[in-house]
N, C-alpha and C positions, 0 to 999 in steps of 0.2 A: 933517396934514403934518409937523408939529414932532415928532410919536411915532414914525412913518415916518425921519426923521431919527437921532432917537437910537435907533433900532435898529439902522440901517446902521451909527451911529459904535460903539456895543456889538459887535456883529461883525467891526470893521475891528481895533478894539483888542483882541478877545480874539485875531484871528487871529495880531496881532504879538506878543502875550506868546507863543502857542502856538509860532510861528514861532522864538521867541528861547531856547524850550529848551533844544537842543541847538546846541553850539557846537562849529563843523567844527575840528580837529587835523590830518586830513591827508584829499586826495581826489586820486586818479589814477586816469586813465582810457586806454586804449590801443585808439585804432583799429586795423580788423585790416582788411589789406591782401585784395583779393577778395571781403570779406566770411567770410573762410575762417578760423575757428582751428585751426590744427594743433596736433598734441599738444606740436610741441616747442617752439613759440609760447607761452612763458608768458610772466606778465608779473611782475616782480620791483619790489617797494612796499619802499621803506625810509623807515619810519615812526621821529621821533626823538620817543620818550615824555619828559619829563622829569618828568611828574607820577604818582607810583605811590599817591597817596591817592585820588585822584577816582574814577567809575565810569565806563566806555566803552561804544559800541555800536559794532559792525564792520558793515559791509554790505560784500557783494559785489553790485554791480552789473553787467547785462547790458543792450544793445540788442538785439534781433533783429529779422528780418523774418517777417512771417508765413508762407513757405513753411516752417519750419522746420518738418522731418519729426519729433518727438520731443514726445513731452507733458511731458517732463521734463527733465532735464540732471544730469549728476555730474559735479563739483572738485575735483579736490587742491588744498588748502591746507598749504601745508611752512612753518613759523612758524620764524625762525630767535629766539630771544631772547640780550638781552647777555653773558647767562653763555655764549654756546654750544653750549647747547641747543637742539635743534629736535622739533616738535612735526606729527605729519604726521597733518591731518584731508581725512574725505572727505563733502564737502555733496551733496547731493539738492534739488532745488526743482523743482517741477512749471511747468510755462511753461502750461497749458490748464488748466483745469478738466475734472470729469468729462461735460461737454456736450462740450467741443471749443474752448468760450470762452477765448481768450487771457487772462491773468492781467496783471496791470501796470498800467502806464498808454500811451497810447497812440494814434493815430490812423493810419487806411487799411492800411499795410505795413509800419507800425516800433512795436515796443514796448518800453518801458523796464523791467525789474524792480529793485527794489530788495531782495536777499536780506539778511536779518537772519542775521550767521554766528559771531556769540557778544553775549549781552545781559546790559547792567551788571557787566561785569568788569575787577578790577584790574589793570592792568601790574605784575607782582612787582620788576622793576628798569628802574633809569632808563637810558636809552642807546638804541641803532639795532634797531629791530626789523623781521628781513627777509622779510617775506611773499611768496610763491611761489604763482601761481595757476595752475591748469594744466587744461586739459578733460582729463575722465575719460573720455569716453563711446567706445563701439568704433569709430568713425569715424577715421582715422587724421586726416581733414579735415572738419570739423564747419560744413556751410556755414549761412549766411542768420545769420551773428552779424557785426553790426555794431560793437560793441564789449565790452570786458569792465574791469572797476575797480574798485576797492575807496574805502572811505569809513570816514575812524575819525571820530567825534563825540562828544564828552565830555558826557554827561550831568548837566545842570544839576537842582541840587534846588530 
């Protein structure tokens, strides 16, 4: 029983160091009304860095429902940074697998993805930085998406 014991407390405790990695910087998330993304429905993140040594991870987040007709999904991402620069990327992420199996996490008719959309990178300067997300896909209304968000987490060594 006593072994049985400290092997649950070994797993409780390695889960909370695992857990305490990464430390959230910024997280928004934007319901979408009908369930419907329109194209002109973006969603606009202003993220205030002040730290330009550390390393970051970005995720773009999505909920969807399982009717979603696409195995896939394409984003505009417009980065504004403090110099006035902007920086215009375009993501890809598969929502199924090549079975037909929904990817994420999730239960019955809703799924979460967590999209990885730049890993371990510096902010070059300190100040407001304005992310632009925007569905790519030819639908001019992109239905069965429940939500859409982004997530900056500073990566702890």
């Amino acid at each position: 029983m006593r072994i049985k014991y400290n092997i649950i407390l070994i797993v409780i405790i390695g889960f909370i160091f695992y857990s305490c990695s990464n430390s959230t910087v910024f997280n928004k998330e934007k319901e979408l009304d009908n369930v419907v993304w329109n194209k002109d429905s973006t969603l606009l993140c202003l993220a205030n860095i002040e730290d330009t040594i550390s390393l970051y991870n970005i995720f773009i987040n999505t909920k969807i429902e399982k009717q979603y007709k696409y195995s896939n999904m394409y984003i505009f991402i417009n980065t504004k940074l403090p110099n006035n620069q902007v920086i215009h990327d375009t993501l890809e992420y598969f929502v199924v697998d090549s079975r037909g199996k929904f990817l994420g996490s999730g239960f019955g008719n809703k799924y979460s993805n967590k999209i990885i959309y730049r890993k371990h990178i510096k902010f070059p300067y300190k100040g407001i930085y304005e992310f632009e997300i925007i569905q790519a896909m030819r639908d001019d209304d992109l239905k069965h998406i429940l939500s859409v968000g982004m997530r900056i987490e500073k990566v702890k060594r």
